[in-house]
C-alpha positions in Angstrom: 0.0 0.0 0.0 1.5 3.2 -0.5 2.8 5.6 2.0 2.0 9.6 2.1 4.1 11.9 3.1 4.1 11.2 6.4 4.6 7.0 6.6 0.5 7.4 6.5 -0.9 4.4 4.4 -3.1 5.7 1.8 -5.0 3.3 -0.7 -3.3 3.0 -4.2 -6.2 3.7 -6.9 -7.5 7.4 -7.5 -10.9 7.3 -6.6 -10.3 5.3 -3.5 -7.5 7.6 -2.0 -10.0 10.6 -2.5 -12.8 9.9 -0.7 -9.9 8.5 2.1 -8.5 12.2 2.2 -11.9 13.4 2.0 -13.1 11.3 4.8 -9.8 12.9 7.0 -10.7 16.5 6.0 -14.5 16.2 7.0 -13.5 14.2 10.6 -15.0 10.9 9.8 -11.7 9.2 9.9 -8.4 9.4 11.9 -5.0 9.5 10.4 -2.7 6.5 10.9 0.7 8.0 11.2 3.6 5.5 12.1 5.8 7.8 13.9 8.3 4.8 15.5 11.7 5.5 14.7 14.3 2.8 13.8 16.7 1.2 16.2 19.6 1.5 13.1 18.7 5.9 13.6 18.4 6.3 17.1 21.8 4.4 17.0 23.4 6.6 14.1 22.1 10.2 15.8 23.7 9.3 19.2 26.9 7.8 17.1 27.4 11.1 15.1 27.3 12.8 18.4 29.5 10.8 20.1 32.5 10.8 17.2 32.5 14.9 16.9 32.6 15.1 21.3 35.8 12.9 20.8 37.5 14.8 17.6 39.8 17.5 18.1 38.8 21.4 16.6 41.2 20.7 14.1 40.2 17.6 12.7 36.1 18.7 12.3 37.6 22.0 10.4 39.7 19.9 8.0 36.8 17.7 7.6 34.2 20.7 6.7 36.8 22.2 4.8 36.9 18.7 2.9 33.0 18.7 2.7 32.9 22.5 1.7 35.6 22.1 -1.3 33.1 18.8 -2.3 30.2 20.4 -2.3 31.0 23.7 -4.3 34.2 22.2 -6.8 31.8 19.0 -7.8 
């Protein structure tokens, strides 16, 4: 089933995802959000965090310089 853009599920043909929105707009229906977050980014979030406590001032500038000259010489 496909996924709007908020992980809601929404129904796949035309005519049946309509009357789904309109049935949200008008109150009949609740939305379904799935708001869970994954075990593999609440992991990667504290990890990120964790690596640029432990890196020296020096290192994250030569790495955003690095990221910088990427970005704007691709």
């Amino acid at each position: 089933m496909p996924k709007g853009p908020r992980g809601e599920k929404r129904p796949a043909d035309v005519i049946g995802m309509s009357v789904k929105v309109m049935r949200i707009a008008t109150g009949e229906e609740e939305e379904e959000l799935d708001r869970a977050k994954s075990a593999a980014a609440e992991l990667g979030s504290r990890g990120g965090k964790a690596r640029a406590a432990k890196m020296s001032a020096k290192r994250r500038r030569e790495i955003a310089r690095k990221a910088a000259s990427a970005r704007w010489n691709h």
